[in-house]
VOBA-1610 file (N, C-alpha, C; in pm, whole numbers, padded with zeros to 5 digits, always signed):
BEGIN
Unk-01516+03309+08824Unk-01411+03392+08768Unk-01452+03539+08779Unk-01394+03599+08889Unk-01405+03730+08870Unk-01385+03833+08779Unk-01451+03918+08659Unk-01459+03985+08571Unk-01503+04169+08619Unk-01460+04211+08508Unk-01510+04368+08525Unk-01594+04432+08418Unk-01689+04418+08417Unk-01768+04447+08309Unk-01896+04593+08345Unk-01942+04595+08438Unk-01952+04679+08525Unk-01907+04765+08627Unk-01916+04918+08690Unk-01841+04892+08796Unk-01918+04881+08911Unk-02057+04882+08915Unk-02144+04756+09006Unk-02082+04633+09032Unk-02003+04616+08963Unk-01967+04438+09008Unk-01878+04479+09147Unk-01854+04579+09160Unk-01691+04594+09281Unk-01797+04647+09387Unk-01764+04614+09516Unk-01870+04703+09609Unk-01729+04811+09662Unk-01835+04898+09742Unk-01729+05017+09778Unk-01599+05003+09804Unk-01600+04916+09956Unk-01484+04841+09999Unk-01386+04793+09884Unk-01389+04730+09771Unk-01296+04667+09670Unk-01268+04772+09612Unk-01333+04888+09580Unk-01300+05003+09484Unk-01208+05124+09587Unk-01232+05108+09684Unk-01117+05150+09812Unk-01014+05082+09803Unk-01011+04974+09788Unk-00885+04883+09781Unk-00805+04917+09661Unk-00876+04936+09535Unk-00847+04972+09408Unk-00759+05098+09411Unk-00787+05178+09514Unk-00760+05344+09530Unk-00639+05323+09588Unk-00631+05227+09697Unk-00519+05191+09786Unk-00377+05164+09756Unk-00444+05055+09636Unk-00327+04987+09562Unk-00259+05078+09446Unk-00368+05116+09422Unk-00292+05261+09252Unk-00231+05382+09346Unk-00247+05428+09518Unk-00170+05533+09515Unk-00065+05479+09579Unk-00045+05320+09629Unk+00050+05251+09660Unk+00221+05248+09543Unk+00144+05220+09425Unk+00224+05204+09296Unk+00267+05323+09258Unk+00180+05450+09261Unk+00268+05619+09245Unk+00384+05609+09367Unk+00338+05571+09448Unk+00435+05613+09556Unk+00572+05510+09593Unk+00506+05393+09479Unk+00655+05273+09521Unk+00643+05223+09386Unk+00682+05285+09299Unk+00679+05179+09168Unk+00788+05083+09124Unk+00874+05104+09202Unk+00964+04978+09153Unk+00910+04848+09255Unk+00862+04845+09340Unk+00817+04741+09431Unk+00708+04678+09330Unk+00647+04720+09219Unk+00571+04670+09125Unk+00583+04589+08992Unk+00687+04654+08951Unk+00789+04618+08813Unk+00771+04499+08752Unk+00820+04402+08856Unk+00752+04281+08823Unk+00638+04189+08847Unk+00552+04254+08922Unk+00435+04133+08951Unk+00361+04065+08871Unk+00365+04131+08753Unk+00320+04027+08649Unk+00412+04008+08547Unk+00520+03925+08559Unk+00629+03869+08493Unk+00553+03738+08449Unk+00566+03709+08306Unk+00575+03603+08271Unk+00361+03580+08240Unk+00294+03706+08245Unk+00193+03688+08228Unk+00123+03755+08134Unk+00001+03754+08056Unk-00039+03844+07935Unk-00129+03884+07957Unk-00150+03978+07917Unk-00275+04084+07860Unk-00350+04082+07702Unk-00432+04027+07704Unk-00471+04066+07560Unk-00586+04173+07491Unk-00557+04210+07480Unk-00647+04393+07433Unk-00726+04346+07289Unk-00842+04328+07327Unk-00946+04298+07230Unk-01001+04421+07182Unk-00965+04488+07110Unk-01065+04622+07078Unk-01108+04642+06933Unk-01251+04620+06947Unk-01330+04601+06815Unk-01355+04758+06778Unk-01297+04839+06839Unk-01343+04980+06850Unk-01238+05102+06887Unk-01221+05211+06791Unk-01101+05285+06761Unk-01038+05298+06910Unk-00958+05350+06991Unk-00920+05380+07095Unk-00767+05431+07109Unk-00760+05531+07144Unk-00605+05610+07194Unk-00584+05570+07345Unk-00620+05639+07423Unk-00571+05606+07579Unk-00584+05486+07607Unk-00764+05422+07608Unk-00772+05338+07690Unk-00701+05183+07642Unk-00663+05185+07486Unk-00557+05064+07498Unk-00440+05107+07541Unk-00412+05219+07467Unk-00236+05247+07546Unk-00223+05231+07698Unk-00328+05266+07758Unk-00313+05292+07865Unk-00308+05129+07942Unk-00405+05017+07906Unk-00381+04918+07904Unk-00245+04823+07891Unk-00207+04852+07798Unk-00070+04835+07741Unk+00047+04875+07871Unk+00050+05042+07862Unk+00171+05072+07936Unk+00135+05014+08095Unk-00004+05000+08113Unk-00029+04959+08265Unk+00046+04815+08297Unk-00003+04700+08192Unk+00070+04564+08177Unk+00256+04570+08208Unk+00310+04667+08074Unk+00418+04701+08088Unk+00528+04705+08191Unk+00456+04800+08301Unk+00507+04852+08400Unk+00459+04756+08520Unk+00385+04648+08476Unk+00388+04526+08586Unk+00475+04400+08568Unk+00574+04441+08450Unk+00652+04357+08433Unk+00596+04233+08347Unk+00480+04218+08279Unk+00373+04171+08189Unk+00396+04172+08011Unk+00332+04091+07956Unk+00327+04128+07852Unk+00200+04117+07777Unk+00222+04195+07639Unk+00067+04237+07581Unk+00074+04171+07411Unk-00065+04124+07442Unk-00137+04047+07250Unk-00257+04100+07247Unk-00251+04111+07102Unk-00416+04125+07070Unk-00386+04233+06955Unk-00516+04331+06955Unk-00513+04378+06784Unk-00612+04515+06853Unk-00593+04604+06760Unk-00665+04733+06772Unk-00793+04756+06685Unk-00852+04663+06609Unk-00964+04712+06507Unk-01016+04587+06471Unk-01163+04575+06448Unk-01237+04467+06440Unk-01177+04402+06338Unk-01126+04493+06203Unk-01071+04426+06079Unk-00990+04331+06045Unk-00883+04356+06176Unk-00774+04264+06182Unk-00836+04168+06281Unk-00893+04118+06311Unk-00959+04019+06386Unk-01064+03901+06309Unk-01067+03771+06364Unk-01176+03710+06320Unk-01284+03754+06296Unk-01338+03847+06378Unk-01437+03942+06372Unk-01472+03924+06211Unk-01419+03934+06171Unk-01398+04029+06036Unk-01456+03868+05943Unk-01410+03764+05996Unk-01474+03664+05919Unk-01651+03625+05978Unk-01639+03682+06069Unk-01794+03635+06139Unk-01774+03545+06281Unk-01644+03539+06313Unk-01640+03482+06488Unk-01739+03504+06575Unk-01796+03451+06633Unk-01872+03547+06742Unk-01781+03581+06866Unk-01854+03689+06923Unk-01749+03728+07103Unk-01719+03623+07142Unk-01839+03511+07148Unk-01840+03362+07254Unk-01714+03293+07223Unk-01677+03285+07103Unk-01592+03169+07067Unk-01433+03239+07066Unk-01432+03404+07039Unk-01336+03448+07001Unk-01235+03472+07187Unk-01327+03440+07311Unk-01320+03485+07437Unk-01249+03352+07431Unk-01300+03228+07397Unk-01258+03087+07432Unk-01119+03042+07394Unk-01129+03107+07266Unk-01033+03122+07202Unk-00879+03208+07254Unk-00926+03337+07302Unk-00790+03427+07357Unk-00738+03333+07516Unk-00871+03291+07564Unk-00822+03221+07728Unk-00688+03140+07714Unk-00705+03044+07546Unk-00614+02953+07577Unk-00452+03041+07583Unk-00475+03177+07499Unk-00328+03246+07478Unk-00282+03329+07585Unk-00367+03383+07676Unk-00372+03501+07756Unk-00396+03458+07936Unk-00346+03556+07996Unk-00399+03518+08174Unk-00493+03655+08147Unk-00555+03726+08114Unk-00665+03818+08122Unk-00686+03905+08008Unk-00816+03922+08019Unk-00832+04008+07869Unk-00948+04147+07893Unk-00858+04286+07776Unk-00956+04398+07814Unk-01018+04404+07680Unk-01133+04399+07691Unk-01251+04441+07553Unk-01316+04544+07523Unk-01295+04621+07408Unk-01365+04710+07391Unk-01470+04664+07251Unk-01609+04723+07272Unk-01717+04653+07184Unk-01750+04765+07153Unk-01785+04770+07002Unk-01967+04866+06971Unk-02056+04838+07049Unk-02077+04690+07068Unk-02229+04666+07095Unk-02225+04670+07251Unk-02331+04687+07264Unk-02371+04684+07439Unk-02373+04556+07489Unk-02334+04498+07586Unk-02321+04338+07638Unk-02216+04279+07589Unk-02155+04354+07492Unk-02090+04216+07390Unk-01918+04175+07510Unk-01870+04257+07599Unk-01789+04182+07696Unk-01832+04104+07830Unk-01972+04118+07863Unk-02037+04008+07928Unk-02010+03918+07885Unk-02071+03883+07747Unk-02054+03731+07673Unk-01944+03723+07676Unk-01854+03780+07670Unk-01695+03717+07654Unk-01651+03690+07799Unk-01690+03741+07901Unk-01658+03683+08017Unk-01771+03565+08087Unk-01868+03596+08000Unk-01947+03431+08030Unk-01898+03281+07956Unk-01791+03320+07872Unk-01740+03230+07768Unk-01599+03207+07772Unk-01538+03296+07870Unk-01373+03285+07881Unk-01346+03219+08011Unk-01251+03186+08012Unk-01196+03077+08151Unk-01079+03158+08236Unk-01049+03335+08194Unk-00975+03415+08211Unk-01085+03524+08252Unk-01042+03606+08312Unk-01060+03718+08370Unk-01078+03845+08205Unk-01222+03890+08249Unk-01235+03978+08127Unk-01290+04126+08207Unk-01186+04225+08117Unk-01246+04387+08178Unk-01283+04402+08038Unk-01411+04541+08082Unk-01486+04592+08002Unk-01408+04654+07930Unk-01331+04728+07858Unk-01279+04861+07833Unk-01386+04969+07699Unk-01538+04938+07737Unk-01620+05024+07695Unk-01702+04953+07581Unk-01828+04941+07627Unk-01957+04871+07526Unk-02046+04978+07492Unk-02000+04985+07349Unk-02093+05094+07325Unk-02147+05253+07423Unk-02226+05262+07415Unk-02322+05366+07481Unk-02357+05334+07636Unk-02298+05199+07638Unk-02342+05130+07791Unk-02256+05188+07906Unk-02126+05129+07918Unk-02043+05119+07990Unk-01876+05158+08032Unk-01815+05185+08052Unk-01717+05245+08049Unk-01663+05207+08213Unk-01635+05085+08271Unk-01602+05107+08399Unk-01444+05120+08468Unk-01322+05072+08381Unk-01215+05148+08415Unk-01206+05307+08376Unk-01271+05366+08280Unk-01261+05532+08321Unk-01333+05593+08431Unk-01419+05517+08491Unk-01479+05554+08587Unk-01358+05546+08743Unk-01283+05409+08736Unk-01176+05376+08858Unk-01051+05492+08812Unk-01034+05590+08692Unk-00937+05659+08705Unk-01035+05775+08694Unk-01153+05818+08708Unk-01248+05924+08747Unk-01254+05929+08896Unk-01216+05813+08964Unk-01265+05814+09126Unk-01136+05843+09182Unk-00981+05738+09124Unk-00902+05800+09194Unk-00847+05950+09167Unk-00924+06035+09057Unk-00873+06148+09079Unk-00985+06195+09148Unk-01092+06222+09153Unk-01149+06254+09320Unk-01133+06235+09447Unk-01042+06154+09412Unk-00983+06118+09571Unk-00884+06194+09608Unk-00782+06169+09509Unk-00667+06270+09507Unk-00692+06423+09485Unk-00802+06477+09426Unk-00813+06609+09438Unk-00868+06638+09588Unk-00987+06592+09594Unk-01084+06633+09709Unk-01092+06506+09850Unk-01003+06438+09832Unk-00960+06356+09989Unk-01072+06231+09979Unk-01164+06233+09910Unk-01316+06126+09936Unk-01409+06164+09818Unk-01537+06121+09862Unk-01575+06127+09731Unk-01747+06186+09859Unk-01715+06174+09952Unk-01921+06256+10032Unk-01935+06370+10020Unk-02033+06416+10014Unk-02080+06576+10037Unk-02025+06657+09937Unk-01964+06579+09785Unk-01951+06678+09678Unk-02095+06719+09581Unk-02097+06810+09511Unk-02189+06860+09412Unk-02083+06815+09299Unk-02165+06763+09183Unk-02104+06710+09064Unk-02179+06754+08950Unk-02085+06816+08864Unk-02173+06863+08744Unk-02152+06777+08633Unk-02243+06717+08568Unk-02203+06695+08430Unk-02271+06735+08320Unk-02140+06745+08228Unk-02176+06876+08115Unk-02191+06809+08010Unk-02271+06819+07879Unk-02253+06818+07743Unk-02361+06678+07712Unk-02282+06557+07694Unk-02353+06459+07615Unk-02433+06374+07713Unk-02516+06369+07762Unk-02524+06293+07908Unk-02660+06160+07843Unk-02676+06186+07735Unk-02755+06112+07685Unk-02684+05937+07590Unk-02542+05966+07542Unk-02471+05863+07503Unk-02335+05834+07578Unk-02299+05946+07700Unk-02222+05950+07749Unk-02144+05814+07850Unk-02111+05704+07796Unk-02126+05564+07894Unk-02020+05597+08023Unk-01908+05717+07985Unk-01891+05723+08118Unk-01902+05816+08224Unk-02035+05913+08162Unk-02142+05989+08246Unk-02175+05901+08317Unk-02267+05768+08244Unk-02351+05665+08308Unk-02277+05621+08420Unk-02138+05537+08385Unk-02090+05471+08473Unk-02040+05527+08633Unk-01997+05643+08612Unk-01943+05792+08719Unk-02118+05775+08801Unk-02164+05807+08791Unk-02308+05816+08837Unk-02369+05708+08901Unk-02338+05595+08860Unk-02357+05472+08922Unk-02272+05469+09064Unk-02103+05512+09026Unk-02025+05454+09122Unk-02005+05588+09239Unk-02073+05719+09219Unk-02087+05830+09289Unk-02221+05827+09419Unk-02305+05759+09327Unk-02455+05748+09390Unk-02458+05683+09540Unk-02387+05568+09533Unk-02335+05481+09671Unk-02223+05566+09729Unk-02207+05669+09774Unk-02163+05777+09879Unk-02265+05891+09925Unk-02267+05917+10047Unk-02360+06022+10103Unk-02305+06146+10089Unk-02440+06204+10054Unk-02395+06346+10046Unk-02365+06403+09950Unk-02369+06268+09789Unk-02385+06351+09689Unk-02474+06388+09607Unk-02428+06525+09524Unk-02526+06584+09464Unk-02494+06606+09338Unk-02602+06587+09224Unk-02567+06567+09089Unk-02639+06713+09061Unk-02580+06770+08934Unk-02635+06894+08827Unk-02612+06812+08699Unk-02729+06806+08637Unk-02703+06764+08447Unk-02736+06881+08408Unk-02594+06867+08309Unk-02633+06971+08214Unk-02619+06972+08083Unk-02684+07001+08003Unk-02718+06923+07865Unk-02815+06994+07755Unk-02820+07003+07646Unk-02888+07030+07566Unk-03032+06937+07610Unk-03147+06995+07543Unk-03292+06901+07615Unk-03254+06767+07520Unk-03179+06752+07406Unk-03224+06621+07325Unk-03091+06552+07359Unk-03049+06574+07399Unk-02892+06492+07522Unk-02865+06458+07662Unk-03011+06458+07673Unk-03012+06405+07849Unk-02996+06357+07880Unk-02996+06346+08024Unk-02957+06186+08070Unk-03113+06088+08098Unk-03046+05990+08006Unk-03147+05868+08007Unk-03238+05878+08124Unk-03372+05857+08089Unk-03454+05877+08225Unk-03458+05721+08360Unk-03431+05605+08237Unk-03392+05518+08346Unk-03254+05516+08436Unk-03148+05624+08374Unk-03063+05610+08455Unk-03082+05726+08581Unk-03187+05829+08559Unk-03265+05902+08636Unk-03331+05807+08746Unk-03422+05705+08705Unk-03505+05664+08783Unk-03441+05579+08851Unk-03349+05471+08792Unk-03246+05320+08802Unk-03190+05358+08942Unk-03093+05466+08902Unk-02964+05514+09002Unk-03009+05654+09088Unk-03043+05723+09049Unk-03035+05841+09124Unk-03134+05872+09192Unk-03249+05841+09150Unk-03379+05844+09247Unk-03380+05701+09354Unk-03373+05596+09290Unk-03374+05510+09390Unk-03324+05545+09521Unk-03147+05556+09486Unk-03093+05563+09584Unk-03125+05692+09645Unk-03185+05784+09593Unk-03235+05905+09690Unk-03127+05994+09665Unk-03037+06045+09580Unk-02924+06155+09477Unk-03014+06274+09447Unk-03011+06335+09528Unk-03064+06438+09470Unk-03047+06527+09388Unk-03082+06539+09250Unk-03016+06602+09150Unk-03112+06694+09074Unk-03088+06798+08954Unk-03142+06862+08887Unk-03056+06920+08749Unk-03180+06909+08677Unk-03118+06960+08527Unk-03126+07067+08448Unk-03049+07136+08392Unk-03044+07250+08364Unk-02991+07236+08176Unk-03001+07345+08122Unk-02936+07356+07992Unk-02807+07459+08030Unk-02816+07563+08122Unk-02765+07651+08148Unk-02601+07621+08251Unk-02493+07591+08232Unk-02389+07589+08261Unk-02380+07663+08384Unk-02346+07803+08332Unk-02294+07928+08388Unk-02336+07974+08538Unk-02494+07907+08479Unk-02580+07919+08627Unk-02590+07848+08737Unk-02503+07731+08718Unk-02521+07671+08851Unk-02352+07657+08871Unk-02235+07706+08830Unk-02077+07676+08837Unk-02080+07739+08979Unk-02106+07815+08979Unk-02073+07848+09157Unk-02051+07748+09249Unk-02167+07671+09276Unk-02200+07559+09319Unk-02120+07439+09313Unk-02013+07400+09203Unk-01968+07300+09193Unk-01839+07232+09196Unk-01829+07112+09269Unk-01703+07107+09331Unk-01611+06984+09224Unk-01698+06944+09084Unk-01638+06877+09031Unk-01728+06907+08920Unk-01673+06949+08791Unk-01700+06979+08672Unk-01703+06862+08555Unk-01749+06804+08530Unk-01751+06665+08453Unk-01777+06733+08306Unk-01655+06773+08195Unk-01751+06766+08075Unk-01713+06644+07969Unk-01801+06671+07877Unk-01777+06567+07824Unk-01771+06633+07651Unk-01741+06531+07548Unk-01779+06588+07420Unk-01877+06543+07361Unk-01938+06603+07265Unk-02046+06569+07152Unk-02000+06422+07063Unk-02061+06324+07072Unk-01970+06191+07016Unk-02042+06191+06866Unk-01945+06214+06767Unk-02000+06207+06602Unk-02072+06050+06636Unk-01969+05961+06670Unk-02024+05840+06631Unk-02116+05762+06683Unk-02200+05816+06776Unk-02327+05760+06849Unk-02447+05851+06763Unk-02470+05929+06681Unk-02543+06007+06604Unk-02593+05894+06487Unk-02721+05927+06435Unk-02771+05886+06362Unk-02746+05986+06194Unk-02776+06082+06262Unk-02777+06165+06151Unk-02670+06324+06137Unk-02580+06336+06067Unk-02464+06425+06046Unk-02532+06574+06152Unk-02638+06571+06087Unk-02753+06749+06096Unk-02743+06769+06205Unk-02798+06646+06312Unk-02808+06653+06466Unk-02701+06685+06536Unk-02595+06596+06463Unk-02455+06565+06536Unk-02424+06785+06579Unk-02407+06826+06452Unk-02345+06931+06386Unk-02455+07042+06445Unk-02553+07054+06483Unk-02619+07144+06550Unk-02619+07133+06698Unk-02565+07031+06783Unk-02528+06973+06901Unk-02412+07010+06936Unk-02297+06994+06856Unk-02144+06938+06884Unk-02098+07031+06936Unk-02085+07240+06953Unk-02056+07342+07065Unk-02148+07391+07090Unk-02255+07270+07197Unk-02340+07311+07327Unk-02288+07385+07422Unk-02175+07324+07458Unk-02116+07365+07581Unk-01941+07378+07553Unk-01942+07512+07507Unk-01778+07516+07536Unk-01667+07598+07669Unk-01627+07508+07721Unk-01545+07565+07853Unk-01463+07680+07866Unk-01483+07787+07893Unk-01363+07899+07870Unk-01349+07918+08002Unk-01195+08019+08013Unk-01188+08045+08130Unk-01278+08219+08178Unk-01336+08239+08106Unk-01461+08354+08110Unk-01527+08279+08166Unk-01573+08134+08136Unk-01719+08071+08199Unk-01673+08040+08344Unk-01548+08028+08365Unk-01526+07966+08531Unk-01473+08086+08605Unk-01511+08206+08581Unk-01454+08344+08701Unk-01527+08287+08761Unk-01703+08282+08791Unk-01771+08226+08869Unk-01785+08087+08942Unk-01635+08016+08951Unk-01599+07909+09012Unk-01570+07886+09078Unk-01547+07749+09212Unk-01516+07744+09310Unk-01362+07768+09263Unk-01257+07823+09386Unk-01095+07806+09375Unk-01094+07683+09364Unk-01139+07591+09409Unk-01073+07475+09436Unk-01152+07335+09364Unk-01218+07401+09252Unk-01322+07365+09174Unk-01191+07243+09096Unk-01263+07094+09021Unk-01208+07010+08998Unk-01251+06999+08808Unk-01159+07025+08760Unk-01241+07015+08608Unk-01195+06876+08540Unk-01266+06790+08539Unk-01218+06659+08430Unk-01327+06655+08275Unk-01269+06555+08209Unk-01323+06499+08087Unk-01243+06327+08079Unk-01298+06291+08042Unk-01263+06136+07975Unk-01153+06166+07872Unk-01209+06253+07794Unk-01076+06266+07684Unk-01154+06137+07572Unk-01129+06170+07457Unk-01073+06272+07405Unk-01152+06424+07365Unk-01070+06481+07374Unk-01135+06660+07348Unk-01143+06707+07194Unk-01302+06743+07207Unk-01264+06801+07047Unk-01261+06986+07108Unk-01335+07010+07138Unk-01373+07196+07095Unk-01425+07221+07246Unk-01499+07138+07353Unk-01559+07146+07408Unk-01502+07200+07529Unk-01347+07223+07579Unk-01271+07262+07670Unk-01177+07352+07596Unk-01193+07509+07615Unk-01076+07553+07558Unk-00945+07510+07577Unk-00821+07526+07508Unk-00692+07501+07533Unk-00647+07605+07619Unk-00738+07736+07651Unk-00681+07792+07758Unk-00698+07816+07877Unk-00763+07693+07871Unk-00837+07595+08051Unk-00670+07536+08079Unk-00634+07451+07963Unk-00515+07379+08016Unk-00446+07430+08161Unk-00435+07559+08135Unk-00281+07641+08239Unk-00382+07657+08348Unk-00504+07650+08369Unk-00568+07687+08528Unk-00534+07565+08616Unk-00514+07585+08707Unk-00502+07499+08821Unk-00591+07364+08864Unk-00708+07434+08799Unk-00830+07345+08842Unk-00853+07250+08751Unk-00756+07223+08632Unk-00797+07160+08478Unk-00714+06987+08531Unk-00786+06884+08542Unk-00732+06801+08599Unk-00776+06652+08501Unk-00795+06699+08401Unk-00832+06564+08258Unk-00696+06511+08212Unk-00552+06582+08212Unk-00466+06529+08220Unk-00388+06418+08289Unk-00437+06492+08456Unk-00366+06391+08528Unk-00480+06265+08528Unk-00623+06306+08535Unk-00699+06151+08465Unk-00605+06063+08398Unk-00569+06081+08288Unk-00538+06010+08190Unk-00413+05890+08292Unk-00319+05973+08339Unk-00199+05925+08445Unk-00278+05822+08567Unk-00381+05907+08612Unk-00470+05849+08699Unk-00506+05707+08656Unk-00565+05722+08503Unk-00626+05561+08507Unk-00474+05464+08449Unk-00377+05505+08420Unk-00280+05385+08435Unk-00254+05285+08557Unk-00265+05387+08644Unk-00220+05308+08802Unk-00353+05273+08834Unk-00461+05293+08818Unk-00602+05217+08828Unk-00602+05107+08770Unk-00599+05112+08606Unk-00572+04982+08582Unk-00466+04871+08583Unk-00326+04907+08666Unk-00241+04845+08738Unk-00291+04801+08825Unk-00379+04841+08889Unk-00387+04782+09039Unk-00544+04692+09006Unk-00649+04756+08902Unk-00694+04612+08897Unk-00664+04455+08810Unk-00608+04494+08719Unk-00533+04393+08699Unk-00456+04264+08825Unk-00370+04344+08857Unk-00364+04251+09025Unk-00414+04239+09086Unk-00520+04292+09075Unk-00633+04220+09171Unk-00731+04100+09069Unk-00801+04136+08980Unk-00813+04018+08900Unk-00713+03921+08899Unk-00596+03919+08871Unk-00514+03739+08874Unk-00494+03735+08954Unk-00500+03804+09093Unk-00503+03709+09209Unk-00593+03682+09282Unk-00718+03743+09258Unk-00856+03677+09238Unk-00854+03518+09145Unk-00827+03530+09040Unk-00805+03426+08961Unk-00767+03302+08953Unk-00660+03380+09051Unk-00505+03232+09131Unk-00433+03211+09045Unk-00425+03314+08944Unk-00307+03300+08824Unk-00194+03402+08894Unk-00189+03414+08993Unk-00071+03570+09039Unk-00091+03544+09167
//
């Protein structure tokens, strides 16, 4: 049973296909409407979320699909002591595929080692994040034609950031790219995901605290925000949280054709008067990962042989 829990699990080729099919659906969406008539989605999210269930939701929607499940661990078995294992076994019998969002790290593995349905990640903890990563790629595609020979900056949290991590994983397998971290020193990026991904594969990258100083250089601006809820302690959070704030003073020194995203959601870390520049492209993300996760969805159930 093919699952998405990673976006290692897809090799290049399938995540091309992924790109294929989501700018297929911008460009013909009624030829879509119905392909998943008469089939469900169930949105497991043990963990707060705005876009990435809605976005789930309206993606199902607009395949002619329908959607179950619950937004908060509370309203869930969870809440009596279910485990993932049983609660996965459990949704298969109601659902043709299911998206999970966890606190814990692994905890939608187990549910796709335990379900008889097709399970996407929709974010484990500090780990993973791999559909924001498929609506991070098709807007690199759509801004800059491909994804070789860019310089990529990422800004702010790169130390809990899961879809810093995941972007980095699925960037690394193209030639020609080049990473900048940039980060406060106690928000770095993990040194195994230094050693894991970027050295292995030979990414040549470097880290800086300093923003300003390397924007010239960069053809895709990655920031991110300070996350209260991966903090241990309020003090840290609150002496961290405007490391890095985006103005349009900080980008005179930018490429024209410079690409600015975030995952969303934004606290402080992107002024609101980035919005109106040309180059501010975290919006159409958001648009971006609907038709991403339209198009993997159909590809999971008909991987599946349920579609």
């Amino acid at each position: 049973m093919k699952s998405l829990i990673d976006i290692l699990d897809f090799t290049v080729e399938e995540l091309q296909e992924l790109i294929d099919t989501a700018n297929d659906i911008i460009e013909h969406p009624a030829a879509y409407s119905e392909r998943c008539r008469g089939k469900k989605l169930a949105t497991l999210f043990f963990e707060p979320s705005t876009r990435t269930r809605l976005s789930f939701e309206a993606a199902m929607y607009e395949l002619g699909g329908n959607v179950i499940g619950f937004s908060e661990a509370a309203s869930s078995s969870a809440a009596k002591g279910e485990s993932v294992a049983d609660t996965a076994k459990v949704i298969s019998c109601y659902a043709d595929i299911i998206a999970m969002r966890h606190p814990k790290e692994g905890a939608p593995l187990v549910a796709a080692m335990n379900a008889s349905i097709p399970v996407i990640n929709a974010g484990d903890g500090g780990h993973n994040h791999p559909t924001q990563t498929l609506a991070d790629l098709l807007t690199i595609y759509r801004e800059k034609g491909g994804f070789e020979n860019l310089t990529v900056g990422f800004c702010g949290d790169l130390k809990f950031g899961r879809t810093v991590h995941s972007l980095i994983n699925a960037l690394s397998r193209y030639a020609g790219v080049r990473v900048v971290l940039i980060s406060p020193e106690e928000l770095k990026l993990p040194s195994y995901v230094k050693k894991d991904v970027l050295a292995a594969k030979g990414v040549p990258y470097e880290q800086t605290t300093d923003l300003e100083s390397v924007m010239p250089r960069l053809d895709i601006l990655y920031m991110t925000r300070v996350q209260r809820e991966r903090f241990f302690n309020e003090e840290d959070y609150l002496r961290l949280k405007d490391s890095y704030i985006l103005t349009p003073e900080k980008l005179k020194n930018a490429k024209a054709e410079l690409c600015i995203m975030h995952p969303l959601p934004r606290v402080n870390e992107i002024s609101v008067a980035v919005d109106d520049d040309p180059r501010a492209c975290y919006f159409k993300q958001v648009l971006y990962g609907k038709y991403m996760r339209m198009a993997l969805i159909l590809k999971l159930l008909k991987e599946a042989g349920t579609l």
